[in-house]
C-alpha positions as CSV (number, residue, x, y, z in Angstrom):
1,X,107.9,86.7,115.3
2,X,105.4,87.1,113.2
3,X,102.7,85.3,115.3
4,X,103.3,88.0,117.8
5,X,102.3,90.9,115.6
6,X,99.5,92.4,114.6
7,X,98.7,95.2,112.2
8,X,96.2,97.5,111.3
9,X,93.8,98.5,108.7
10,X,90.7,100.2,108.2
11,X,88.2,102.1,105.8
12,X,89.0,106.0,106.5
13,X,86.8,107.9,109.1
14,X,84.4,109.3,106.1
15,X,83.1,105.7,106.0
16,X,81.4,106.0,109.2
17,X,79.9,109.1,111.2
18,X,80.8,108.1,114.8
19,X,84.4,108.1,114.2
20,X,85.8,107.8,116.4
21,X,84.5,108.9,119.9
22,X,81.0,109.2,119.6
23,X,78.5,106.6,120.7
24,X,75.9,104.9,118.7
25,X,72.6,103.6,120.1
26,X,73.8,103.9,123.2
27,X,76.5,101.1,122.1
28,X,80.4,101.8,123.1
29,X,82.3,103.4,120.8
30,X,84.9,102.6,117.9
31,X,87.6,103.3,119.5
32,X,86.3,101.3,123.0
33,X,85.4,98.2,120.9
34,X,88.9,98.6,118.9
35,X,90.7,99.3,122.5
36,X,89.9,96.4,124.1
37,X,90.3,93.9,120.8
38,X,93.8,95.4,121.5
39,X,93.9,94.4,125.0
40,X,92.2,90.8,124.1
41,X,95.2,90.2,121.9
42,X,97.8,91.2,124.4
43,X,96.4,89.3,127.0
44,X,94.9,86.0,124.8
45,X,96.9,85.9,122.2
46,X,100.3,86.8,123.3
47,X,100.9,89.8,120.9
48,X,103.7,91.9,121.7
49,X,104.7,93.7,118.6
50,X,102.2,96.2,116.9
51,X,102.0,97.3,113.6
52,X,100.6,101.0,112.0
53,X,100.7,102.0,108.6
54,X,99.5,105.6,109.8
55,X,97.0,106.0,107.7
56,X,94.1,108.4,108.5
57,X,91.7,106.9,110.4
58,X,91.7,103.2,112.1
59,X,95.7,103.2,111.5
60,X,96.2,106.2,113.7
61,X,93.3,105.5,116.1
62,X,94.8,102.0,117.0
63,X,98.8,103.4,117.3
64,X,97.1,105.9,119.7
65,X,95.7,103.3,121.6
66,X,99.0,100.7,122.0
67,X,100.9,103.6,123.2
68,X,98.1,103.9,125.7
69,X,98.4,100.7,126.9
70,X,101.7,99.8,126.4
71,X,101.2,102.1,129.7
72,X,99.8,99.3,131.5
73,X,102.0,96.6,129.7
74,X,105.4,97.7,129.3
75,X,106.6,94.8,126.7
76,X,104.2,95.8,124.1
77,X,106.1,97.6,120.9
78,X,104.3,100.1,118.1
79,X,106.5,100.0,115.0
80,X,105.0,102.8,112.1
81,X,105.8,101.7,108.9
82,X,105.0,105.1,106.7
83,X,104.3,104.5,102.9
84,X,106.4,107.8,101.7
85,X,108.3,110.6,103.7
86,X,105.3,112.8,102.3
87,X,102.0,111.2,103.6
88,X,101.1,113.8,105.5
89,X,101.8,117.0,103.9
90,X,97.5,117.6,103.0
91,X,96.2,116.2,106.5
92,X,94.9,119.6,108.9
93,X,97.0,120.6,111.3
94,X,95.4,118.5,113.9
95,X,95.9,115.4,111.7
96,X,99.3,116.3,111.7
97,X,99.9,116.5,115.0
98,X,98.2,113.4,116.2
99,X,100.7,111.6,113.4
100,X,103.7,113.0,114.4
101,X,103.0,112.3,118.0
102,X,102.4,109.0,117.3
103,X,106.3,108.9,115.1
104,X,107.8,110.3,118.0
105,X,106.8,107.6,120.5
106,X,106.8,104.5,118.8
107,X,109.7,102.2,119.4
108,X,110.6,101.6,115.1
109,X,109.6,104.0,112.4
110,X,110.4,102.7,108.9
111,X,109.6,104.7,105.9
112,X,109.4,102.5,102.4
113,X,110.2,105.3,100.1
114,X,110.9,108.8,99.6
115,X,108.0,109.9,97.1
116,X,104.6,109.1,96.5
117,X,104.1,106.1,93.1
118,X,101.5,104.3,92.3
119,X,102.6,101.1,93.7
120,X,103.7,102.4,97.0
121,X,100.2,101.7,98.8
122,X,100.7,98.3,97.3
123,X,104.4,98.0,98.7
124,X,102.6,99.0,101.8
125,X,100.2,96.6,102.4
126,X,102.5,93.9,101.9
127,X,104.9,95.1,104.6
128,X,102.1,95.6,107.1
129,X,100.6,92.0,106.1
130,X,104.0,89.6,105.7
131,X,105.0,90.7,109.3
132,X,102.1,90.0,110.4
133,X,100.5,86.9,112.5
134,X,96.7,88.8,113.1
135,X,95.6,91.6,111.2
136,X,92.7,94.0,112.6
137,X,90.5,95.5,110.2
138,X,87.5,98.1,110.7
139,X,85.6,97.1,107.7
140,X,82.4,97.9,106.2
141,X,82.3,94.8,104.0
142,X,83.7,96.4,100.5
143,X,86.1,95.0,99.1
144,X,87.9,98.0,97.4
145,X,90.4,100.4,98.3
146,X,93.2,99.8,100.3
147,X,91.2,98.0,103.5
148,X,89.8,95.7,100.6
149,X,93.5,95.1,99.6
150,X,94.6,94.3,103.0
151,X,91.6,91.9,103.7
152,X,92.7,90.0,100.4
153,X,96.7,89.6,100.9
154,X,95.5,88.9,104.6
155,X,93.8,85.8,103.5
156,X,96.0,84.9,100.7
157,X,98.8,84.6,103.4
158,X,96.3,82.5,105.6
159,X,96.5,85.5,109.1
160,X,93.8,85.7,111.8
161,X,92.0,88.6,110.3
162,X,89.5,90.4,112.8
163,X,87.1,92.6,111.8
164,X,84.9,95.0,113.0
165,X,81.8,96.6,111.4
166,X,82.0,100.4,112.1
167,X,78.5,100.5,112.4
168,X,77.4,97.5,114.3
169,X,80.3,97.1,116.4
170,X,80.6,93.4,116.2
171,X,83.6,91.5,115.7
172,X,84.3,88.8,113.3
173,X,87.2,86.3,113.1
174,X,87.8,85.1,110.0
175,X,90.7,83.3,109.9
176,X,92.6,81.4,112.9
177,X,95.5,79.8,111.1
178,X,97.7,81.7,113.7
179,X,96.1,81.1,116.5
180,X,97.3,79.0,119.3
């Protein structure tokens, strides 16, 4: 099962400034480049079960965009695993929207715990990476902070990380232990 999922991670949107539809040098943008690693996974890799943590920025961008395709392939799945029943209560409105849109279509929504503690984003990134095959990560090469986590219990647990540079765009495979 695990083989067949991927999850999500990603420094939030104030890392970058073309998050997450404008276009830089001309190049496609974010979300394109994330869209159709999406779609190469689907179609190359045979993953049919997608993983969000919902958090602001690549999290939400890349639930938005398996519910979009799961449009043109019906078998895909979006499960939402939310950190604590609160995350959202400081995002604007608009935030707010896009993430309970996202809740109310996905096919699983799983919350970890009630109220916020200081080891729930830890909690959380273990979830997201031990049910987990591939992981995609927008990453700007730091290692701190939560993407940094997920990058590091990614490779500890030996899953074909993908990265992408929110600046440059390209797309790095560091680990194939799950491919096939």
């Amino acid at each position: 099962m695990e083989k067949m999922t991927c999850c999500f991670a990603g420094c939030r949107q104030e890392c970058f400034s073309n998050w997450p539809d404008g276009e830089l040098l001309g190049k496609l943008s974010l979300r394109d480049v994330l869209k159709r690693e999406i779609e190469r996974l689907i179609v190359d890799e045979k993953v049919t079960n997608f993983l969000s943590g919902l958090i602001l920025g690549p999290d939400l961008t890349c639930a938005e965009l398996v519910l979009e395709l799961r449009k043109k392939y019906r078998h895909i799945k979006l499960e939402c695993a939310v950190p604590y029943e609160e995350q959202a209560i400081h995002w604007t409105t608009s935030q707010r929207e896009i993430y309970y849109n996202i809740i109310e279509a996905c096919d699983r929504l799983v919350q970890l715990q009630t109220a916020y503690t200081t080891a729930c984003l830890k909690r959380h990134t273990q979830y997201l990476v031990d049910r987990s095959g591939h992981v995609l990560v927008v990453w700007d090469g730091t290692w701190r902070g939560k993407t940094g986590q997920v990058m590091l219990e990614a490779r500890k647990r030996g899953r074909h990380i993908i990265t992408v540079d929110p600046v440059t765009m390209k797309i790095n495979q560091l680990n194939n232990a799950y491919r096939a």
